[in-house]
C-alpha positions in Angstrom: -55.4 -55.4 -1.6 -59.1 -56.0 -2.6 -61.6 -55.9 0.1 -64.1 -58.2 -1.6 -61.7 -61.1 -1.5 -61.0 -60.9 2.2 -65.2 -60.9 2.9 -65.9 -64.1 5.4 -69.0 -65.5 4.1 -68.6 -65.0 0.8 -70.3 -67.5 -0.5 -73.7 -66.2 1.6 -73.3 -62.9 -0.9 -73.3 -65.1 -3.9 -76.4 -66.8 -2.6 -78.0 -63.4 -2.2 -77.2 -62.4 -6.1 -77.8 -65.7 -7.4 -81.6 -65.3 -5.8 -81.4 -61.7 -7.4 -80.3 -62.2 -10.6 -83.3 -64.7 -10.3 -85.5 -61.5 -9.7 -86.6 -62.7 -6.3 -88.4 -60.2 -4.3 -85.8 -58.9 -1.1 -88.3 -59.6 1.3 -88.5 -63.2 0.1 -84.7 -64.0 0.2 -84.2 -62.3 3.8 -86.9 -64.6 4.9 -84.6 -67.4 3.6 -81.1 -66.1 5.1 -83.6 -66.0 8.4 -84.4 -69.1 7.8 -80.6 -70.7 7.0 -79.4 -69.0 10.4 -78.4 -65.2 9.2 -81.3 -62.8 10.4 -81.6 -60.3 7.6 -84.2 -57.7 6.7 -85.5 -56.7 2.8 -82.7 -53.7 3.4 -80.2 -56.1 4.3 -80.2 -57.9 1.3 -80.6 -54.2 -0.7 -77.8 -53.0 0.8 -75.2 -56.3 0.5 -76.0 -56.6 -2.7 -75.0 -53.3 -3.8 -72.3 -52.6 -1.3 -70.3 -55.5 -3.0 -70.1 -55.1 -6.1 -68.9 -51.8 -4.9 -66.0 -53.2 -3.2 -64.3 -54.6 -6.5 -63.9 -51.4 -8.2 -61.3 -49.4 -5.9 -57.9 -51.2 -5.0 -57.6 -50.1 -1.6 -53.6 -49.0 -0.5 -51.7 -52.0 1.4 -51.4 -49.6 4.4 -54.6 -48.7 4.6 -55.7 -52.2 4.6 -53.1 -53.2 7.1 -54.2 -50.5 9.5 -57.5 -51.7 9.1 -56.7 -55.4 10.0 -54.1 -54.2 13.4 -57.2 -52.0 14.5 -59.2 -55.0 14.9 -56.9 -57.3 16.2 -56.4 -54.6 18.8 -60.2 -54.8 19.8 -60.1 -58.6 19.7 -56.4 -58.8 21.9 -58.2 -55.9 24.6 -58.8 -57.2 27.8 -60.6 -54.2 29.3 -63.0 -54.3 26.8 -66.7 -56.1 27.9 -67.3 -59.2 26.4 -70.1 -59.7 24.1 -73.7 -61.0 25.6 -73.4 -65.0 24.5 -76.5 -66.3 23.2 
């Protein structure tokens, strides 16, 4: 199983290298992600954009990825656990 095609938003990612590849400054497109509703910071939008393309290289083991997926089902199915602050 690869990671990268089980990311959420992936189409906000290809946003962020599309205004990359376009040689954008970082600060720039993290005031635009602000701006369309996902606070980010010039770091942010280092750090995504590096940490994907990352992600394609290394086929991660079925278990592993399956132990990955029951541990956070297990935080979301917890009742004891404090509920997040809504905004």
């Amino acid at each position: 199983m690869y990671l990268k095609e089980h990311i959420v938003r992936v189409e906000n990612i290809k946003t962020l290298q599309a205004l990359d590849a376009a040689k954008i400054d970082h600060k720039v497109i993290a005031v635009f992600m602000t701006c369309e509703g996902i606070p980010l910071q010039a770091c942010d939008v280092s750090a995504i954009i590096n940490s994907y393309d990352a992600l394609g290289c290394k086929k991660a083991p079925s278990k592993k990825a399956r132990a990955l997926i029951n541990a956070k089902q297990l935080g979301e199915e917890d009742e004891s656990l404090p509920c997040p602050a809504a905004y």
